[in-house]
One Martini backbone bead per residue (centre of mass of N, CA, C, O) as a GRO file, in nm:
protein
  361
    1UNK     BB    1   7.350  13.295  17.201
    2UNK     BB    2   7.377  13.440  16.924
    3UNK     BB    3   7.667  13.378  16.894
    4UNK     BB    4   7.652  13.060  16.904
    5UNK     BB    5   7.447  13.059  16.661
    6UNK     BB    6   7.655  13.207  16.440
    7UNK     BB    7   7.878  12.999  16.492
    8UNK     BB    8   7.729  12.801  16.378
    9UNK     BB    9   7.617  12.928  16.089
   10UNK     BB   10   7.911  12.935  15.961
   11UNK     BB   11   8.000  12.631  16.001
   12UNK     BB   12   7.775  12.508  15.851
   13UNK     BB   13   7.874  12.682  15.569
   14UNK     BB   14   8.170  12.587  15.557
   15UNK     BB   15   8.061  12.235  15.554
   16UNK     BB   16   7.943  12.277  15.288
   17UNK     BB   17   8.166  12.346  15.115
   18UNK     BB   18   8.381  12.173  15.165
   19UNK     BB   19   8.222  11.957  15.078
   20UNK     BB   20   8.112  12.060  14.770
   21UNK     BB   21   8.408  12.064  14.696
   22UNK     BB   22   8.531  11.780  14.756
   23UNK     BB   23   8.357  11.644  14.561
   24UNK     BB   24   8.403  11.808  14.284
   25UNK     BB   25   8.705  11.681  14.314
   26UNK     BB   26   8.643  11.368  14.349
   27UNK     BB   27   8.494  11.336  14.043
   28UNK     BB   28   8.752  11.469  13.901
   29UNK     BB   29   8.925  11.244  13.984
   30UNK     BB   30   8.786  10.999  13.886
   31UNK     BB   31   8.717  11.071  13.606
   32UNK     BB   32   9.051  11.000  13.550
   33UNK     BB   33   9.069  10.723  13.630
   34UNK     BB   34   8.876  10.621  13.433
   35UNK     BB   35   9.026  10.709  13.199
   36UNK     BB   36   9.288  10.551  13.281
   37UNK     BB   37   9.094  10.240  13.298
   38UNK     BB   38   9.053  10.109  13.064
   39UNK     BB   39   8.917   9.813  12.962
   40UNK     BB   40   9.008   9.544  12.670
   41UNK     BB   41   8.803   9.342  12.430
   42UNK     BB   42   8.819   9.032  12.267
   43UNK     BB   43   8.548   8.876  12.073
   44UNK     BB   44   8.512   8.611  11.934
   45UNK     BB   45   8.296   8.571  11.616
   46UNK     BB   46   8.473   8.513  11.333
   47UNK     BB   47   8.551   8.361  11.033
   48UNK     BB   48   8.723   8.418  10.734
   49UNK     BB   49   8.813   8.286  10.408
   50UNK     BB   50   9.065   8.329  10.222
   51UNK     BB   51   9.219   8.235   9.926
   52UNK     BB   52   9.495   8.327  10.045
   53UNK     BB   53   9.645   8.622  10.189
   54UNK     BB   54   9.518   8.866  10.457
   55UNK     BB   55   9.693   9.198  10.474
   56UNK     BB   56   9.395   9.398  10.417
   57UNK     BB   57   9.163   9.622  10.543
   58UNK     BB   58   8.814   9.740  10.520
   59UNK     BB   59   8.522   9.938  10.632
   60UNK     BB   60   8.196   9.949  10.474
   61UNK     BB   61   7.873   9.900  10.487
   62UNK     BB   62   7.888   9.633  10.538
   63UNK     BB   63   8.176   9.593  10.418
   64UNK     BB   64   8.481   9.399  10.310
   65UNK     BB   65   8.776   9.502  10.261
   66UNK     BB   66   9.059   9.270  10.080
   67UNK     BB   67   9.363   9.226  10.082
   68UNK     BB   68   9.488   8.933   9.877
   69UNK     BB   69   9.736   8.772   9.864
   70UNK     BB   70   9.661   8.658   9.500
   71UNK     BB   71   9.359   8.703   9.554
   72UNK     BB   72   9.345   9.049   9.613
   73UNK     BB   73   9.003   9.152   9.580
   74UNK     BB   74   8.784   9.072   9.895
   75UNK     BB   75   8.446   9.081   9.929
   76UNK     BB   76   8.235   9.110  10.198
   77UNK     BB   77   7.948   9.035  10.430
   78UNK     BB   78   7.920   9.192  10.770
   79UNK     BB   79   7.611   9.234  10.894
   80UNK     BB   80   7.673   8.933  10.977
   81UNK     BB   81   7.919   8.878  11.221
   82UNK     BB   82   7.866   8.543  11.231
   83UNK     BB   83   7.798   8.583  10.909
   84UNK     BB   84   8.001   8.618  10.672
   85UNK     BB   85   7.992   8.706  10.309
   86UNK     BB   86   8.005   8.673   9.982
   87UNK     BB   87   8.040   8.913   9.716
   88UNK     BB   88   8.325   9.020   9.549
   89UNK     BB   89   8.601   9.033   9.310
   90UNK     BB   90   8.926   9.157   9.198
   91UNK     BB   91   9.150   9.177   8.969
   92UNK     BB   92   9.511   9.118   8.865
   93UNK     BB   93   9.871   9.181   8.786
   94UNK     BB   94   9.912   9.087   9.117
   95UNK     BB   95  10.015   9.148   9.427
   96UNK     BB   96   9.947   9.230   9.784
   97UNK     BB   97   9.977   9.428  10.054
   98UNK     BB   98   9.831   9.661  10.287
   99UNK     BB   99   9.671   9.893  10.124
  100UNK     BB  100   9.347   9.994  10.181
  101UNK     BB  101   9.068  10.169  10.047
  102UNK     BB  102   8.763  10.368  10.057
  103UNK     BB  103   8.596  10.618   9.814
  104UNK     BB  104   8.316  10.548   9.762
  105UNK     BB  105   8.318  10.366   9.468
  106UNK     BB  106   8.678  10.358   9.549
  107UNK     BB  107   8.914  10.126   9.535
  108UNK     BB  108   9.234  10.085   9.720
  109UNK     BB  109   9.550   9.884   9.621
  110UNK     BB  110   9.803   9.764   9.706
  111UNK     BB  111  10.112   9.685   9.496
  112UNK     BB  112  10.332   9.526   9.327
  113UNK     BB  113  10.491   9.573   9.044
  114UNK     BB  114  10.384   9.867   8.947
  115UNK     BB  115  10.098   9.900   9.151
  116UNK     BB  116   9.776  10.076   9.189
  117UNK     BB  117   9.433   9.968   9.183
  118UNK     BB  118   9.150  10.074   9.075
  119UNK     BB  119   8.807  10.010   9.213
  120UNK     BB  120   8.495   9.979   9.114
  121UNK     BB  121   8.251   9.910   9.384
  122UNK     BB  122   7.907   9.987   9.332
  123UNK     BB  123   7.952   9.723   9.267
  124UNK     BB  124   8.042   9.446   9.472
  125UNK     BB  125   7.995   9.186   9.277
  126UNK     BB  126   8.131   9.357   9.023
  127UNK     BB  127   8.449   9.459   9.005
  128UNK     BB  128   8.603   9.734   8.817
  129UNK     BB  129   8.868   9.867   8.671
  130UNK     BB  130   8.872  10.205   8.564
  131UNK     BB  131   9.095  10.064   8.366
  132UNK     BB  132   9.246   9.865   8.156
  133UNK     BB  133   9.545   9.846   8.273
  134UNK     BB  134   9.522  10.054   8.530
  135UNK     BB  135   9.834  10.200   8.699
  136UNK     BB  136  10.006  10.364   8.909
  137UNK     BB  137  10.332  10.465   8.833
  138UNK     BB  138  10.467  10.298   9.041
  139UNK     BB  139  10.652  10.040   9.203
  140UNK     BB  140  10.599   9.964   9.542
  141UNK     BB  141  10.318   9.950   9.703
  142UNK     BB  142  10.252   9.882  10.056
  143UNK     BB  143  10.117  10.191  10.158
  144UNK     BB  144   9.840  10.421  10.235
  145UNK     BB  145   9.671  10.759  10.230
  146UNK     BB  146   9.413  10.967  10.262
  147UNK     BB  147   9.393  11.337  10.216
  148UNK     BB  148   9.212  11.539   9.997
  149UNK     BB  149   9.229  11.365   9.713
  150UNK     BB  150   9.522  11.272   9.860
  151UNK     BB  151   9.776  11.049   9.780
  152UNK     BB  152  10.014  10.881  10.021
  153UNK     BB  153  10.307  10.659   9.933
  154UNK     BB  154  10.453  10.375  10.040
  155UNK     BB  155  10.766  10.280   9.901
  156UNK     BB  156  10.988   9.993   9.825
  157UNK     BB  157  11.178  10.192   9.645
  158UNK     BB  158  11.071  10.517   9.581
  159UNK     BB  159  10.926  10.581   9.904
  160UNK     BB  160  10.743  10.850   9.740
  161UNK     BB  161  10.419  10.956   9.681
  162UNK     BB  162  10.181  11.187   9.465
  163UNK     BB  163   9.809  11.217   9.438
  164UNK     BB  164   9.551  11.307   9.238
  165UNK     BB  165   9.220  11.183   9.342
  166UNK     BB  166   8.958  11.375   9.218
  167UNK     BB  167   8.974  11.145   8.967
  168UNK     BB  168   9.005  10.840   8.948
  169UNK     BB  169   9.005  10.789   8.649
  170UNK     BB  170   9.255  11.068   8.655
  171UNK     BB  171   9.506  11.086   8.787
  172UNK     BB  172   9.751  11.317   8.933
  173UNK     BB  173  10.066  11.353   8.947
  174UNK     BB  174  10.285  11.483   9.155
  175UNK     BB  175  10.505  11.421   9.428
  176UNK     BB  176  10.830  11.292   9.467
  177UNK     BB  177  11.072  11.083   9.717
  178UNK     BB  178  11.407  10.926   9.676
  179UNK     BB  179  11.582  10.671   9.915
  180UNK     BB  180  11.417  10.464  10.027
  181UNK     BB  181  11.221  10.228  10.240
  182UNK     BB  182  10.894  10.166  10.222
  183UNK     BB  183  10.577  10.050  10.425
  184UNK     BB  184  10.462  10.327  10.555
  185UNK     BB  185  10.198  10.606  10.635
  186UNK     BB  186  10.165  10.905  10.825
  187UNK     BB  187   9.982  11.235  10.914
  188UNK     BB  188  10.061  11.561  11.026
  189UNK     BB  189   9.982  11.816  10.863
  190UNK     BB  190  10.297  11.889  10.695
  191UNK     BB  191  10.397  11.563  10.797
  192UNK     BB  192  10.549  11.292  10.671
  193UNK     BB  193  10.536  10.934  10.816
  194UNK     BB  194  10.791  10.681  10.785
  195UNK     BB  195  10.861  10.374  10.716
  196UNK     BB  196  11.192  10.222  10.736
  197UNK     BB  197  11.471  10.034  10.676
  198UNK     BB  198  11.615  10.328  10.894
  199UNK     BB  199  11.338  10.423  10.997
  200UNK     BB  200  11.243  10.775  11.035
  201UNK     BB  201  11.072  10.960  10.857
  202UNK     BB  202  11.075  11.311  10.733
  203UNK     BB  203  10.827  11.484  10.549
  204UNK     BB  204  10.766  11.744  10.367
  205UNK     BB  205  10.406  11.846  10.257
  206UNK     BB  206  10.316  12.156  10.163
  207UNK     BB  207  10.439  12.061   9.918
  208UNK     BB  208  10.345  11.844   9.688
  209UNK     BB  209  10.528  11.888   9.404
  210UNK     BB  210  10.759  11.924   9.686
  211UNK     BB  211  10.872  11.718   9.860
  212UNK     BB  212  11.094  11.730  10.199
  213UNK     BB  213  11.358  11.667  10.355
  214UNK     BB  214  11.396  11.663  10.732
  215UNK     BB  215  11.429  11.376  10.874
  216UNK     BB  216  11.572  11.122  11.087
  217UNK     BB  217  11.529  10.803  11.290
  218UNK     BB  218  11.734  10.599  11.408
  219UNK     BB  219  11.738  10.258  11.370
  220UNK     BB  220  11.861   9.933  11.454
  221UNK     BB  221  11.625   9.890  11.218
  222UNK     BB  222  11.313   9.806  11.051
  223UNK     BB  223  11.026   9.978  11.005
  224UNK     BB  224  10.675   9.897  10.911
  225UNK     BB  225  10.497  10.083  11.137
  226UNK     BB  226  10.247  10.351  11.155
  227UNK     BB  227  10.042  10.581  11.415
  228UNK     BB  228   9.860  10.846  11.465
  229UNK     BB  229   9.813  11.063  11.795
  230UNK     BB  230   9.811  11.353  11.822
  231UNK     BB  231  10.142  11.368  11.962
  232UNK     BB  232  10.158  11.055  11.856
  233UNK     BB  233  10.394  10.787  11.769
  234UNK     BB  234  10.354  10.436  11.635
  235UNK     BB  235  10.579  10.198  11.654
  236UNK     BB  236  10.617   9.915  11.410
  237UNK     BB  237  10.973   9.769  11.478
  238UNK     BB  238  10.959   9.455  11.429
  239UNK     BB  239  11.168   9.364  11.608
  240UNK     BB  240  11.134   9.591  11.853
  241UNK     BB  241  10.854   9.657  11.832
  242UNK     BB  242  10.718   9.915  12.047
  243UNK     BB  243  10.703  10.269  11.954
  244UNK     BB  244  10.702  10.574  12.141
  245UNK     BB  245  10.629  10.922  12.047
  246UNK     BB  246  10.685  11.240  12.058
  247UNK     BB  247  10.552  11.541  11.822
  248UNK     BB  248  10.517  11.771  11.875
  249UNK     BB  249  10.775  11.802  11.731
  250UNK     BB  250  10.755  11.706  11.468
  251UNK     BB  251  11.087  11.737  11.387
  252UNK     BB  252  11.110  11.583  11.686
  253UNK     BB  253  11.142  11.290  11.760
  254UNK     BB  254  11.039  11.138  12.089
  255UNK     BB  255  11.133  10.905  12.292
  256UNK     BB  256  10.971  10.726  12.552
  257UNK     BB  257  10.919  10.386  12.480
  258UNK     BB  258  10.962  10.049  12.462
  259UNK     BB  259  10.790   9.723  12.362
  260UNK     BB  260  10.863   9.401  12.307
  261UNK     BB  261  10.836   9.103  12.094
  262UNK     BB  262  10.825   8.785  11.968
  263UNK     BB  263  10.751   8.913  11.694
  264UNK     BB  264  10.699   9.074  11.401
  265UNK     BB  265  10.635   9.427  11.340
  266UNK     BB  266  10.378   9.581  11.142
  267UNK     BB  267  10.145   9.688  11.295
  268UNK     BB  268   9.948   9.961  11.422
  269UNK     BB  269   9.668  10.075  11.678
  270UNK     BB  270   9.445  10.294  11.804
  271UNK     BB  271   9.212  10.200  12.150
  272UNK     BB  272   9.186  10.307  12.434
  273UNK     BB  273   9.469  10.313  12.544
  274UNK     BB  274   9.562  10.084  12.302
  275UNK     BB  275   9.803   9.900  12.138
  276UNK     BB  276   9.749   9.727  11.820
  277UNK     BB  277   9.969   9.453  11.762
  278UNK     BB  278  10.115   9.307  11.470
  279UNK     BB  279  10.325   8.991  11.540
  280UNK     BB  280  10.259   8.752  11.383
  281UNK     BB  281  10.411   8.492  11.562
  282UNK     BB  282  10.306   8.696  11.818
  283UNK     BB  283  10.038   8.793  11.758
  284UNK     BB  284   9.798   8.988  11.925
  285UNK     BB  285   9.885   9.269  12.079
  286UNK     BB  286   9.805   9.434  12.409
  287UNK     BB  287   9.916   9.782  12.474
  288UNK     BB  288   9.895  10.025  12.755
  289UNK     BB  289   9.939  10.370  12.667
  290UNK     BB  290   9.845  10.557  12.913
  291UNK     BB  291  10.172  10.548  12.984
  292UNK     BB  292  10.420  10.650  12.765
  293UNK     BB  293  10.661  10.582  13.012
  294UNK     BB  294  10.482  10.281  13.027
  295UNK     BB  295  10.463  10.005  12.921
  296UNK     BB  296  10.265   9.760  12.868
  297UNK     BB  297  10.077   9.411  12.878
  298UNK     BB  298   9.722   9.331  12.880
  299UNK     BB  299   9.672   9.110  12.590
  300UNK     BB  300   9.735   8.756  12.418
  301UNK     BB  301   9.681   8.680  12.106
  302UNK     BB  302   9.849   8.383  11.993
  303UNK     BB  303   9.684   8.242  11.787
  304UNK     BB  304   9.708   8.470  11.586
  305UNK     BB  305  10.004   8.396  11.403
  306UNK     BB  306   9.933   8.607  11.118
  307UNK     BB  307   9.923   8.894  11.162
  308UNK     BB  308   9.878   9.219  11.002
  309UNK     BB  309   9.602   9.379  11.096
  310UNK     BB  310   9.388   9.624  11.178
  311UNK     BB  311   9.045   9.711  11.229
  312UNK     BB  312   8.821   9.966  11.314
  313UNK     BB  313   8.449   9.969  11.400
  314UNK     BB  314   8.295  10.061  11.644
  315UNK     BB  315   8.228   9.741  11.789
  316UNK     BB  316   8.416   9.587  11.559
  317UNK     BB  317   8.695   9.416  11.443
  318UNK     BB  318   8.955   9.361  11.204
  319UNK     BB  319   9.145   9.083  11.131
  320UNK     BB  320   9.449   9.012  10.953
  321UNK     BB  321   9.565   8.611  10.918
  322UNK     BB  322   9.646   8.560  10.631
  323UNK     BB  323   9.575   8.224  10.569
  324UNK     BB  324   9.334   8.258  10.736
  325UNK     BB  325   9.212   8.547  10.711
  326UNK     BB  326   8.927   8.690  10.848
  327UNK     BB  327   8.876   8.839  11.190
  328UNK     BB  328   8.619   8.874  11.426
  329UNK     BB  329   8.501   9.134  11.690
  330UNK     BB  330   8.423   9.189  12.002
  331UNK     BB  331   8.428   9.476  12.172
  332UNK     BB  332   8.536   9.547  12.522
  333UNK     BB  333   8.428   9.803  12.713
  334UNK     BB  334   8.541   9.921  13.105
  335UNK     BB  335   8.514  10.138  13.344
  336UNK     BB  336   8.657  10.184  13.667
  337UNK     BB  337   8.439  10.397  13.871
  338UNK     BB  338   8.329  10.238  14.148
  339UNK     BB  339   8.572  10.285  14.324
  340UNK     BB  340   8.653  10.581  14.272
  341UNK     BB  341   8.338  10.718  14.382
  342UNK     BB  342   8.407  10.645  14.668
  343UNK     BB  343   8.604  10.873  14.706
  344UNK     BB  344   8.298  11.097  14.775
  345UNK     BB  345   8.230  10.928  15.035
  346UNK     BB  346   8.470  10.947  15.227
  347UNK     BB  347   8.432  11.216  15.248
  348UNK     BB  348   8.169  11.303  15.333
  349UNK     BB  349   8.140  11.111  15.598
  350UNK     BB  350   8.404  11.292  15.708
  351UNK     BB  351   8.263  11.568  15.728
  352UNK     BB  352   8.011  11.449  15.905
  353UNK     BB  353   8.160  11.387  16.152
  354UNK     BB  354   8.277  11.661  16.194
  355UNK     BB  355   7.981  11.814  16.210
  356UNK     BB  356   7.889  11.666  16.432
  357UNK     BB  357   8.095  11.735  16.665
  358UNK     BB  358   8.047  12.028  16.656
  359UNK     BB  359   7.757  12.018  16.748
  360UNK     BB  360   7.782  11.886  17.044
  361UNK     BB  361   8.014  12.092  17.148
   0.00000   0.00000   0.00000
């Protein structure tokens, strides 16, 4: 009897581990399931409409600042996303490109024609350039990065520039490096990728006042867009659409796949492992790249079809859609949890069974 009982009470604790262990197993295995089951959704909220053509933005303290070509800087009011309002504008003699940010109370964008103006942002309802006809001695800057009081410039003229603007009011030249036409541009560590007219340029930039040429990878054509995240690299590659690379060894990126679009990638920005590809008159693709070796279409907004940029902030998106001006969105994030959750309650229930038929036995 004892010996029965003691057998019993093994077999109990046996399969309360077993049980025990295989939920924490299918939690986390469930865990795993639904972090890379997020789906996301764009919900319009608003329009507004800039004087020209909006092609870059940035969003901070409910302030939308919007790159307008033609039409500059133009500041809205974006506190109430269902009615977005003209707060105020700043002028220039260019015309702008992709590249806007704001750094406390002054805004960076990149323009045309050998400019790139610094404007005064602390009254917003009337910025006023640091000093007049003051614009960083550059060529043509596309699009730029800030970071640590350091600004790093993609031009299509002289390819790189960098300016030390811990003093907005009076930046100071440090290193650049001429040889491509660049578009755009994104930092990761001490390595500089740009997008340019023959591929992925890569630059040392460990020494600010001599950047130095690493490698190129070269491409069919001209890429417009880069966007780092981790250990991968985005590219909007303009007619080849989207292409993802590995750059864990910096200084030599590996494709990984390509997914092509029916419109001219330009920008691309990436959340919850969907890459938003800015694809011009192929509107704005939405595709998910949590399997980077199998890129997907999640979903198209073709209705967009001048999309040039998105920025993110919080739960809310900002695509600049050219003559359209400023589209504002609800983001809407969700992860399929319960299906997969299911799966520790299979383990349960069989492993309850199995306990049962031992009790009868």
């Amino acid at each position: 009897m004892n010996k029965n009982n003691n057998k019993n009470k093994r077999n109990y604790i046996l399969s309360f581990f077993i049980v025990f262990f295989l939920v924490l197993l299918s939690i986390s295995f469930s865990a795993q399931l639904a972090q890379s089951a997020v789906s996301i959704e764009l919900n319009h909220v608003a329009t507004y409409d800039t004087p020209g053509s909006a092609k870059g933005v940035f969003v901070v303290d409910d302030k939308a600042y919007i790159a307008d070509q033609h039409s500059d800087l133009q500041i809205v009011d974006v506190s109430d996303k269902s009615n977005p309002t003209f707060l105020g504008s700043g002028y220039f003699t260019s015309s702008t490109r992709f590249g806007i940010e704001v750094l406390g109370d002054y805004c960076f964008i990149s323009g045309w024609n050998n400019k790139l103006p610094i404007f005064d942002v602390s009254e917003p309802a009337t910025p006023v350039l640091v000093e007049d006809d003051y614009y960083l001695p550059i060529s043509d800057a596309c699009d730029f990065v800030i970071r640590n009081d350091i600004i790093y410039i993609a031009d299509w003229i002289h390819c790189f520039y960098i300016f030390d603007i811990s003093n907005p009011s009076s930046p100071t030249a440090l290193g650049s490096y001429g040889t491509f036409q660049a578009n755009d541009i994104d930092i990761r560590g001490n390595y500089a990728y740009l997008a340019t007219s023959a591929g992925i340029v890569i630059l040392d930039i460990s020494d600010v006042n001599s950047p130095s040429f690493v490698d190129i990878y070269n491409t069919a054509s001209r890429v417009d867009g880069v966007t780092i995240v981790d250990d991968y690299l985005y590219v909007a590659g303009g007619s080849q659409g989207l292409m993802v690379f590995n750059i864990t060894d910096s200084t030599n990126p590996e494709l990984l796949d390509s997914i092509d679009t029916p419109g001219f990638a330009v920008r691309v920005e990436v959340r919850s492992n969907h890459a938003f590809v800015c694809d011009g008159t192929g509107g704005l693709r939405i595709i998910d790249v949590n399997d980077p070796f199998n890129l997907t279409l999640s979903d198209a907004l073709i209705e967009y079809n001048q999309s040039s940029n998105i920025f993110f902030l919080d739960d809310y998106a900002y695509l600049t859609n050219s003559d359209y001006g400023l589209e504002i969105f609800k983001v809407k994030e969700s992860t399929k949890k319960s299906n997969y959750f299911a799966i520790s309650g299979i383990f349960v229930i069989l492993m309850a069974v199995i306990i049962k038929r031992k009790r009868t036995r």
